[in-house]
C-alpha positions as CSV (number, residue, x, y, z in Angstrom):
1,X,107.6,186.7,188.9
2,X,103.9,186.6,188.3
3,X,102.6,182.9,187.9
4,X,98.1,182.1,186.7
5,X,96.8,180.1,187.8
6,X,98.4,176.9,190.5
7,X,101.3,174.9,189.9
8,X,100.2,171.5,188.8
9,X,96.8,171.9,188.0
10,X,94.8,172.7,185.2
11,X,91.6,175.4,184.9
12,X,88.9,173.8,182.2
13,X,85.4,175.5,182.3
14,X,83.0,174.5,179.8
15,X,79.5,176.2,179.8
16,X,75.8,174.4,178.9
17,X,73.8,174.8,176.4
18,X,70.4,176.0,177.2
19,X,68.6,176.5,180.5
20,X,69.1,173.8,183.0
21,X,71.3,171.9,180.8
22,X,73.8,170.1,182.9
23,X,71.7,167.1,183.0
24,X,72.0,166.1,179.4
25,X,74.4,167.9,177.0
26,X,75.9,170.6,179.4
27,X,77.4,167.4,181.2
28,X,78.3,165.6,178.2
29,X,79.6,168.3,176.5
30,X,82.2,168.8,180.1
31,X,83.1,165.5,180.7
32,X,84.2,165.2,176.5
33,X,86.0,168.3,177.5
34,X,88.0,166.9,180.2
35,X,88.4,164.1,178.8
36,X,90.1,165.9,175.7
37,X,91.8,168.0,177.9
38,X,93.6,164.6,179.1
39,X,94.7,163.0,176.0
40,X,96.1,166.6,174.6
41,X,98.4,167.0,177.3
42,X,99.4,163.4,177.8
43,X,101.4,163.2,175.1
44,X,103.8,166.0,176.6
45,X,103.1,168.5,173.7
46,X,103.6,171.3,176.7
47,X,105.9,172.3,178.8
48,X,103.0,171.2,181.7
49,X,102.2,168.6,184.3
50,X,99.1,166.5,182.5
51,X,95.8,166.9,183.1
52,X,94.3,163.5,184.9
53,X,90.9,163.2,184.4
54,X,90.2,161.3,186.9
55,X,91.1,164.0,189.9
56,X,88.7,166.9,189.5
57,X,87.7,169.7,191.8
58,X,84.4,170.5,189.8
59,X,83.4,174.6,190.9
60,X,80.9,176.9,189.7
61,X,78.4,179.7,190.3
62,X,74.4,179.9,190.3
63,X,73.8,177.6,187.2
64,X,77.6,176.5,186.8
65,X,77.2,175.3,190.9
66,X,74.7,173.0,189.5
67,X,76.7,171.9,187.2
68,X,79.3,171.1,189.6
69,X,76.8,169.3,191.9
70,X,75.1,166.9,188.9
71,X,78.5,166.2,187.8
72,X,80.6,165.3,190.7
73,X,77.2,163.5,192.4
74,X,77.3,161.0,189.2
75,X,80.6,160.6,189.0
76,X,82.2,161.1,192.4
77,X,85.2,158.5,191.5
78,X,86.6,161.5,189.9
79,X,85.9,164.2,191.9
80,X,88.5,165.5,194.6
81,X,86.1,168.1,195.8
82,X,83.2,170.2,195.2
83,X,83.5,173.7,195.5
84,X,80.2,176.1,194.9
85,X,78.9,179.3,195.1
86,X,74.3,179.5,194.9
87,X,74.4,176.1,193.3
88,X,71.1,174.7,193.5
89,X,70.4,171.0,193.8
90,X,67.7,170.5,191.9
91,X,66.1,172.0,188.8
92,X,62.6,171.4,190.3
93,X,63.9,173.9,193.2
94,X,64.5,176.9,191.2
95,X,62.7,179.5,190.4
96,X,62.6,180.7,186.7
């Protein structure tokens, strides 16, 4: 039997909009995202475990790592982890 994904957890990955976005709407856009993503499956409308926004592993690549990094660093009473792969720090640090 062939099983996506991991038992008990849920996969959400929003993108940003425009370059070096996840300071402004790129992060508002994910966190409205997650926060939907908890009120859908609250209610018990699927056959899953719900999603609890408030116990994230934020991950991402290149621009998405960013992403990860400016979210979990302003709100790390939600993050579990940080997982990222050439996520840069800092937008000032890059190199267009």
């Amino acid at each position: 039997e062939w099983e996506f994904g991991v038992r008990g957890a849920w996969v959400l990955a929003p993108t940003r909009h425009g370059a070096h976005n996840w300071e402004g709407t790129g992060m508002r856009s994910s966190l409205s995202a997650l926060e939907a993503l908890g009120r859908l499956t609250a209610h018990g409308w699927f056959d899953f475990v719900a999603a609890d926004p408030s116990r994230v592993v934020y991950a991402g690549h290149s621009m998405g790592g960013h992403g990860a990094w400016h979210i979990a660093t302003h709100f790390p009473d939600k993050a579990l982890a940080v997982q990222t792969a050439a996520g840069w720090i800092r937008k000032e640090y890059y190199g267009d």
